[in-house]
C-alpha positions, 0 to 999 in steps of 0.5 A: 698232217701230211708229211709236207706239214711238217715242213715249216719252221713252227711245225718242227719246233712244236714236233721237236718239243713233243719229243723231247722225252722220246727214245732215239729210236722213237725219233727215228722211227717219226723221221722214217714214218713222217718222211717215207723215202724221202728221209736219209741218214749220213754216216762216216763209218768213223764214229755216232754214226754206226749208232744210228746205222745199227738203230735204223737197221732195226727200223727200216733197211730201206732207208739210204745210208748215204756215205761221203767217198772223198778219195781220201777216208783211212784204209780202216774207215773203208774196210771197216764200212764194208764190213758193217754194211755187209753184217747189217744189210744196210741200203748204202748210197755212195757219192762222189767228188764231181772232179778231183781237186788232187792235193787241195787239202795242203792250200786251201782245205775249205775248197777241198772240203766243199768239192769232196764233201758239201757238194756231193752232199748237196746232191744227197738231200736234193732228193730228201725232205729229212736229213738224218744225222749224228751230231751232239751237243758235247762234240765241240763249241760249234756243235753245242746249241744243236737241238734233236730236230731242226729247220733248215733251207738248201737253196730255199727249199725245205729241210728237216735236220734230224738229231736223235743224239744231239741230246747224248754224251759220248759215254752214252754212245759208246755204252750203247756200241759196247752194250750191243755187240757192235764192231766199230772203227778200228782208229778209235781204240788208236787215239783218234776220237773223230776220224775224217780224211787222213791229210787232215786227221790226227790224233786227238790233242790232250786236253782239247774236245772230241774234234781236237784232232781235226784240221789242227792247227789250221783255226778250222773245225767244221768241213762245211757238210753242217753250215752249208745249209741255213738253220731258221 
């Protein structure tokens, strides 16, 4: 089957049940396989993502790493992402807002969030048929049905969500850091257990879930960068 075969709702549940006992890195290694160049993984350089950075440094350095530059990442995140770029080799793809909304966050921080992350991620997966990412089950509500391999449409187009952690709890993920050497975000050993932009970004709330501290207060949990895109 050609890689465009895979493009159907019926054809991803089937691969996504064949391999629900495989390794992330044998997911990986399907995506990158099944998709060559034409399968990219986002990372925020703030958490799971280094997992899958570090996995596919190991797998294949040509594939993009695509990181979203809103303007507004910690001072840590940013040192922190040239620093893992550099030891990894990785093949880093930056984008950028198209236009400067200055403080929007403080008034409408949907309208931030869709001008400084969902449209410039719209523009990443124009050139993909497989978006790699890492989110998981246990992150949050909103997150808890998601499988390791899904169906999407952009527009109408076609696009394979890959979720090699979808399946993994956060001590898995920081077992697999610790247990290989990997550096990671300084913010993470300062309470922050989900770190997005720093207007919107606090520590994690006692008692609340992993993304507790993100746009607290404000009934929001998601940025848009995983319900822009329709799940069939």
């Amino acid at each position: 089957m050609s890689n465009g075969g895979f493009l159907t709702p019926e054809a991803v549940k089937s691969q996504a049940q064949s391999l629900a006992g495989a390794t992330c890195e044998e997911v990986l290694s399907w995506a990158v396989r099944t998709f060559p160049g034409r399968a990219g993984l986002t990372c925020s350089f703030s958490g799971q993502g280094i997992v899958l950075a570090h996995m596919i440094a190991g797998i294949d350095r040509r594939v993009p790493v695509m990181f979203l530059d809103t303007g507004f990442h910690f001072p840590e995140t940013y040192a922190f992402k040239d620093q893992f770029v550099k030891q990894y080799n990785l093949n880093l793809v930056e984008y950028h807002p198209a236009t400067d909304p200055g403080p929007l966050y403080e008034t409408d921080p949907d309208g931030c969030c869709a001008i400084r992350k969902v449209e410039p991620m719209q523009r990443a997966t124009a050139g993909l048929d497989a978006w790699i990412t890492a989110l998981r089950r246990d992150q949050s509500e909103s997150r808890s049905d998601v499988d390791l391999l899904e169906y999407h449409e952009v527009d109408g187009r076609p696009l394979v969500k890959v979720l090699p952690l979808a399946h993994w709890t956060r001590t898995e993920v920081w077992n697999y850091i610790l247990g290989h050497g990997i550096p990671y975000n300084p913010l993470l050993d300062q309470g922050y257990s989900s770190i997005g932009c720093w207007p919107c970004t606090q520590r994690t709330l006692a008692g609340g879930d992993e993304r507790s501290g993100r746009w607290s207060g404000q009934g929001k949990t998601e940025c848009g960068l995983h319900t822009f895109t329709q799940r069939k």
